[in-house]
N, C-alpha and C positions, 0 to 999 in steps of 0.2 A: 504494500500500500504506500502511496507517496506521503513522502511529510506533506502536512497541511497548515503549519502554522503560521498565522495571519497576524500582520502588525498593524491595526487599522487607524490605533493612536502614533505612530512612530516614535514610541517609548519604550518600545521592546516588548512589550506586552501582548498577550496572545488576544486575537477574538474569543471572546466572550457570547457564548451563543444559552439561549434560554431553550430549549426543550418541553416541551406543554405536549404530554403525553408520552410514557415510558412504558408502552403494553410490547408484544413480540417487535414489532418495527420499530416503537421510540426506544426503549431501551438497545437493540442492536446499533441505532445509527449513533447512539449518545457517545457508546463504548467506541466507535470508530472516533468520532470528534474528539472525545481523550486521546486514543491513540495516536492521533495526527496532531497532539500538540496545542490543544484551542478548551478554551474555560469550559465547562458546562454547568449550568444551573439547572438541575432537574423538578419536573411537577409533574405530579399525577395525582391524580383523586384518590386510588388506595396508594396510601403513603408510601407503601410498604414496596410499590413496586421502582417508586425513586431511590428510596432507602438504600435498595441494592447497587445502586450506581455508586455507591459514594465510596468503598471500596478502592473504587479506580480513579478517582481524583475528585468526584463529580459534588457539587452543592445539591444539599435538598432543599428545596425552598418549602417553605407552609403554605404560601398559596399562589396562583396566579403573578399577583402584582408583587410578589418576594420574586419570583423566580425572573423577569422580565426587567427588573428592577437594575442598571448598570450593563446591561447586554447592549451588546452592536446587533445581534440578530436576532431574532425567535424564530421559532422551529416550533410549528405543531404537527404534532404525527399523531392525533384523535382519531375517533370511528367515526363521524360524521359530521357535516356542518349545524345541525344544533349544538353541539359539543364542544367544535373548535369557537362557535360565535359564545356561547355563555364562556368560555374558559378564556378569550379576549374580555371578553368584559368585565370581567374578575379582574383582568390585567390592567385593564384603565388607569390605572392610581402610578403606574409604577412606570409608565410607557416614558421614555425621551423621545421629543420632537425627533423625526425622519428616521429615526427609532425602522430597521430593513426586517421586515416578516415574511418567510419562507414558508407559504403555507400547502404542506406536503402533502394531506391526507386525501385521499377521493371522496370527493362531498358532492362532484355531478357540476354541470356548468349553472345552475339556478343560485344557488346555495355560494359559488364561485361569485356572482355578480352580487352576492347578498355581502360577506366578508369583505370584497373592494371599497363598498361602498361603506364599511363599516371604518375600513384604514383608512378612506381618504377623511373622515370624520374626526379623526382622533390624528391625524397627522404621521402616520406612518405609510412608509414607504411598502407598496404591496407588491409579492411574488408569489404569481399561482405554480407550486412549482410541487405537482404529485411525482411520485415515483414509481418503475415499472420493476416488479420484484418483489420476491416474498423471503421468509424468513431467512434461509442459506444465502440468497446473494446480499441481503441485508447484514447481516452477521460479517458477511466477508468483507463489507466494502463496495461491493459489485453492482450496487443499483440502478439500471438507468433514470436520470433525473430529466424530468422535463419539466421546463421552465418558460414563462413569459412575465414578463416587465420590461421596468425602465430601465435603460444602459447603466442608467446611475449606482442599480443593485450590484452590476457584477462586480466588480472588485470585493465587496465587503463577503457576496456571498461565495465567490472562489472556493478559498480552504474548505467552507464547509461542505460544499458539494466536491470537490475533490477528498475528502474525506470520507462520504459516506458514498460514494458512484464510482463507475468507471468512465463514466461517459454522460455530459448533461446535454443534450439537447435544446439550445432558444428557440421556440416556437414564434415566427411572426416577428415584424424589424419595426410596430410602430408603437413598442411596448404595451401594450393595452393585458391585462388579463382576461385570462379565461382561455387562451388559445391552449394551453395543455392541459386542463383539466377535458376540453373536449377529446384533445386527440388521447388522453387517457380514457376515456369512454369508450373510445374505436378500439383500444388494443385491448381492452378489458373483455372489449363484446367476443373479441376473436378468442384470447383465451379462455372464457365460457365457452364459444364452439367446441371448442378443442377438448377442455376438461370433461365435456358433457358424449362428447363423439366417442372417446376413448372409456367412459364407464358402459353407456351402451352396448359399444362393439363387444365388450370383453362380457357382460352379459348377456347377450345372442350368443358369443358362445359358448357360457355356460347350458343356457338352455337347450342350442344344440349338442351337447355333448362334442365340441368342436378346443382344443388344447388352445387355449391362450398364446404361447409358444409358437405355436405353427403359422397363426394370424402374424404376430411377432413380424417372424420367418419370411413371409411368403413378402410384406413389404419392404423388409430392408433392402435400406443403401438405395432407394426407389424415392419418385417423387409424394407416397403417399407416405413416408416415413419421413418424425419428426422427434425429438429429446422431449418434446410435452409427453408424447403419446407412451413415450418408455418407460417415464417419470412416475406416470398414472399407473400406467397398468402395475409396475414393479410394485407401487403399494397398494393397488387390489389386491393383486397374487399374494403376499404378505398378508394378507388384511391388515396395514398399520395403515390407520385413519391420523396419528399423530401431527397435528395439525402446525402445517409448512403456510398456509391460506385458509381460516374457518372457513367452514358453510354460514356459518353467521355473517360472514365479511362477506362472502361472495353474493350471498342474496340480496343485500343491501346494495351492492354494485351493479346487482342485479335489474333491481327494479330502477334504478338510479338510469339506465342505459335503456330500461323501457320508457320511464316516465322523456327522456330526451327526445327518443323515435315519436311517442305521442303528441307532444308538444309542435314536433314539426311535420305530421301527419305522416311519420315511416312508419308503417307496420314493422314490428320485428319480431316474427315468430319463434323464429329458435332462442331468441333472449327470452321471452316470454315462457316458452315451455320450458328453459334451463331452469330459471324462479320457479316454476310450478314444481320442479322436481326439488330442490333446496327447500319449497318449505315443507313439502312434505318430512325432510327431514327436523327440519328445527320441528315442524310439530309431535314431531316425534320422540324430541328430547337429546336429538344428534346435532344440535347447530355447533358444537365446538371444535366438531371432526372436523379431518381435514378435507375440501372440496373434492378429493375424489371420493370420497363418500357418497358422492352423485350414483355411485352404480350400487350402493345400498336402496337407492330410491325407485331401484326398477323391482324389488320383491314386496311381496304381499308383509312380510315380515321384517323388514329392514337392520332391526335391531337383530336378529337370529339368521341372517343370510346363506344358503348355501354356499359350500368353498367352491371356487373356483373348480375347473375340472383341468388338472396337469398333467403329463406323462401317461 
């Protein structure tokens, strides 16, 4: 991982980044920004999962406006835009003028123009800047970071997304946000495809009594072969649901990518039917699994599933 450490005062002193949400992705990207050399002030609502950060260098703040409080950035990596918009406004008290907000989570382009309108309010500089990656390349470093703003963010936010990515992508050259939280919707709808094609297929062939393996087989090294699809099935065949991307998180991205389509009159049936299969799990009491638990959602019994058919 590159050093990442940022002199934004030219006093030698690192950036100073706030952190407003340390769940499986705030807590991995925080440990990277330690690593790379830059302050962190951590917050999260169960205390207990900033508490762990501090360990490796990191502040726990008591609340919101503690943790935002002396930072060059903020960083929220929340579940959703009501979440990230109350847990700013907790932050209010604490904020300095032009005070750079990196706001990570996928909240959907609505919710996107809600939070802009909320920085230009309070006087912060706004960066719709989600990330494409779940918990392994998050842990590593490895995120793609997509970003839209003003030219004016990038230096301050540099370090920190060379810190936690391998690669950020600026959406769009007339800074405005929202251009990557959409084109996070587009990448999100495709990996729903993908996560959902790949429970499926491996349940057709359990039901045909057809070897998982031989499916496998028959596409490799081919144009219908992809590292999603091997990703998935490997932890069907396992059954470890051990959750890399909830079904909880994905249904919300879910409906997040339909409510978009609706709004601009795209039908999107395979998003629509991937949510129908996800909630059948959360109602099930499976929302913490991990998204390929999608091929639990094709049995009458989801919790009790037939194994797979190998060898």
């Amino acid at each position: 991982m590159p050093s990442a450490q940022g002199d934004p005062h030219g006093d030698g002193a690192p950036t100073t980044v706030a952190v407003l949400g340390t769940g499986i992705m705030g807590a991995a990207m925080a440990r990277n920004l330690l690593r790379g050399g830059l302050a962190v002030r951590a917050w999260n609502r169960t205390r207990a999962k900033a508490e762990a950060l501090v360990a490796g260098g990191a502040y726990c703040a008591d609340s919101p406006a503690d943790a935002v409080r002396g930072a060059d950035v903020v960083l929220t990596v929340l579940n959703d835009g009501p979440r990230v918009l109350a847990a700013m406004r907790e932050a209010a008290d604490g904020f300095a003028p032009g005070t750079v907000w990196a706001q990570s989570a996928t909240v959907g382009d609505a919710a996107t123009a809600e939070l802009a309108d909320f920085a230009r309010e309070h006087g912060l500089t706004f960066v719709d800047a989600p990330v494409l990656g779940t918990k392994q390349p998050a842990e590593a470093g490895e995120l793609i970071v997509l970003a839209a703003g003003p030219d004016s963010a990038r230096a301050a936010l540099a370090p920190v997304f060379e810190a936690v990515g391998r690669r950020t992508t600026w959406v769009g050259d007339d800074g405005s946000a929202g251009g990557a939280s959409k084109l996070k919707l587009v990448l999100n709808s495709w990996v729903g495809a993908l996560n959902h094609a790949a429970a499926e297929a491996n349940a057709l062939a359990h039901g045909l009594g057809v070897d998982p393996r031989a499916f496998l087989d028959s596409v490799s090294g081919g144009p219908l072969d992809n590292g999603y699809l091997r990703l998935k099935t490997e932890a069907i065949l396992a059954g470890d649901f051990t959750p890399s991307f909830s079904v909880d998180n994905a249904l919300k991205d879910a409906r997040l990518i339909v409510e978009a389509g609706e709004r601009r009159g795209i039908a999107l049936d395979v998003a629509r039917a991937g949510a129908e299969r996800f909630e059948r799990l959360v109602d099930r009491g499976l929302g913490e699994k991990d998204m390929a638990a999608s091929y639990l959602a094709s049995f009458d019994d989801p919790e009790n599933p037939p194994a797979p058919r190998t060898g």
